[in-house]
N, C-alpha and C positions, 0 to 999 in steps of 0.2 A: 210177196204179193199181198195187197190188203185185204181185206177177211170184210165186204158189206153186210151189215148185219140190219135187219129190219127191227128198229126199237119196239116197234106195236107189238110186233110176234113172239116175243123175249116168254120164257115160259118161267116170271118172275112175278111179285104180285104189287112190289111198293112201286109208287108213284111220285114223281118227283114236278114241284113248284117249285117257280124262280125265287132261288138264294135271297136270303133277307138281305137289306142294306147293310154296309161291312160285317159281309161276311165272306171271305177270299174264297173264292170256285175252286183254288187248286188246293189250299186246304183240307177245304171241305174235303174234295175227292181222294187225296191221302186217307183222313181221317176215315170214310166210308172201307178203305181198304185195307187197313188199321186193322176194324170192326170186325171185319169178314173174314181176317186171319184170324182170330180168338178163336171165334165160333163156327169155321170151316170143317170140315172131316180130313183135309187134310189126305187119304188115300191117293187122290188120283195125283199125275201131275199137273194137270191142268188145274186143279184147287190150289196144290202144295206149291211148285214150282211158279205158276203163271203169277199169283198173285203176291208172293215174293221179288220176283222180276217187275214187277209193277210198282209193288212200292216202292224198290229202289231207284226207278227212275223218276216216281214224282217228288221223293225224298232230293234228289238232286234239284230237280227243278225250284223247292222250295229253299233252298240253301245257298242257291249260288252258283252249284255246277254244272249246271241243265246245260247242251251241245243243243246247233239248231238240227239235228236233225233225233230229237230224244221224243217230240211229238208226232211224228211217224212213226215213229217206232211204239211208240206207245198206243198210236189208236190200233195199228196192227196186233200186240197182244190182248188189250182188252177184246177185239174183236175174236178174239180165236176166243177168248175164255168165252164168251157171251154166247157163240156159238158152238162149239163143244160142252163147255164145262155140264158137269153130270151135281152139280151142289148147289141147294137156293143160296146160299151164305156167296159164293164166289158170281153165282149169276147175278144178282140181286148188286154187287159192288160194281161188278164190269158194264151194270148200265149205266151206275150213277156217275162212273167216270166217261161212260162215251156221251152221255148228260152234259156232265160238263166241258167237255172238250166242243162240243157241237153248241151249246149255248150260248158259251163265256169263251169262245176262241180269243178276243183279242185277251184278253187277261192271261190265257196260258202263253199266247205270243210274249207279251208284255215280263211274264216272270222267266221263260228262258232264255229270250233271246237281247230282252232289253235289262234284264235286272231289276224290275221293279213290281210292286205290289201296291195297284191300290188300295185297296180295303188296309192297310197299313198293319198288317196282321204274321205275314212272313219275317223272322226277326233278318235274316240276311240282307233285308233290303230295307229295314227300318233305324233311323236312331232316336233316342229319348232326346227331348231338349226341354230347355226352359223358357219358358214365352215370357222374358221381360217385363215388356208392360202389365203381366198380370200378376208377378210376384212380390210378394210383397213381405218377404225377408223369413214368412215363418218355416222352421228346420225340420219340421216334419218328412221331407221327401231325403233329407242328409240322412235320420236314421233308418227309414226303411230300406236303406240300399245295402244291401248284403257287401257289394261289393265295393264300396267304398268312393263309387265314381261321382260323385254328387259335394262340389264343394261350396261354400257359403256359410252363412251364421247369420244371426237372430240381426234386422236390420237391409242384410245383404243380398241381391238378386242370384242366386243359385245359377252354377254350371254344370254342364253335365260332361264328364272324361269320355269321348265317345269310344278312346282306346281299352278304357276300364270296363265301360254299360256294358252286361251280357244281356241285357232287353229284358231281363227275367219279367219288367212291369209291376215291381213291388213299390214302387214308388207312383203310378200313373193316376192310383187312386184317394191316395194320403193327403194332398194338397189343398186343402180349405177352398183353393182362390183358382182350382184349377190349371196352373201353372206351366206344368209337367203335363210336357203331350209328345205324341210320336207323331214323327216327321218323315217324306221318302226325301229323296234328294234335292228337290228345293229345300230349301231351309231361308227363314228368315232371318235377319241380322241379329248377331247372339253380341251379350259379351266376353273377350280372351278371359277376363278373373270378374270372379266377386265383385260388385260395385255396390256402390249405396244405392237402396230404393227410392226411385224419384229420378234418379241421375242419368238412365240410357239414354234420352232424347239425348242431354248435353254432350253423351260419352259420342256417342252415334252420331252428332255434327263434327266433334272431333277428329272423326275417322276410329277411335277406340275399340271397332266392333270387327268380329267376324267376317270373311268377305262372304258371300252369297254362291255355294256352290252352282257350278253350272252343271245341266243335266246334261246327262252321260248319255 
């Protein structure tokens, strides 16, 4: 049974404004839970247990695993901690997440049940690409990739191995011309290998290009 909790009367002191622009709500509210386990007391179970059990379920949600019914379930444990909990550290996180669940609902819908994020910030439902028309052959984004998923050379429009990308984003910031950018599942027309720069329009009449994932 759900646990209603009156936010006004939360005997908590921070205050929460609406999330800057990309910045992911369910992030965020991991992150706030994150927080609140370091500097919890940890004694009771309501601090120790509750907020463990929390973050496992948003941990899912950000990853890919979320079930449609992990956001009832979820507002019912924050509500208990919110209302029991004896600790600023665990009360203080269980508003920020009944915050966000109550502000930014379609986004928590959107990453359990549809798989997507947009603030493009959750790496499960993000892929790195390279935008074509803005590359312009320099290899800067080949070496910051740890992982190797980044092919091209000096001249050539860069592709990105989506099977290789772990999103680490070491490469999002390296590109002179802006190039490298993350994508949710639209994606615009890539091309399969390395081409010469100048050549995707010609490649992309050809048919030479990527098809255009359709969304899920």
């Amino acid at each position: 049974m759900s646990t209603k909790i009156d936010l006004q009367n939360l005997p908590v002191t921070e205050e929460f404004a609406p999330l800057a622009e990309g910045v992911c709500p369910v992030e965020w509210a991991l992150e706030r839970v994150a927080e609140a386990r370091l500097i919890s007391c940890g004694r009771s179970v309501t601090c120790r247990d509750g907020l463990t059990q929390v973050q496992a379920i948003i941990t899912d949600i950000t990853t890919g695993a979320g079930q449609p019914g992990d956001l009832a379930m979820l507002r019912d444990v924050v509500g208990y901690i919110a209302a029991m909990g004896d600790c600023q550290a665990s009360l203080t996180a269980a508003r920020g997440v009944l915050f966000s669940l109550d502000r930014y609902a379609a986004e928590w819908d959107a990453h359990c049940n549809r798989k997507r994020c947009a603030a493009l910030v959750c790496k499960a439902y993000i892929s790195v690409i390279c935008l074509p028309e803005r590359c312009q052959g320099d290899t800067a984004c080949l070496k910051a990739c740890p992982a190797g998923a980044i092919s091209g050379g000096p001249g050539l429009i860069a592709v990105v191995d989506e099977a290789r990308c772990t999103r680490c984003g070491d490469c999002l910031t390296v590109c002179p011309h802006g190039a490298i950018a993350r994508s949710g599942p639209m994606k615009p027309k890539l091309p399969d290998a390395p081409i010469p720069v100048g050549s995707f329009a010609t490649a992309a009449a050809a048919g030479v290009v990527r098809r255009r994932r359709r969304a899920e």
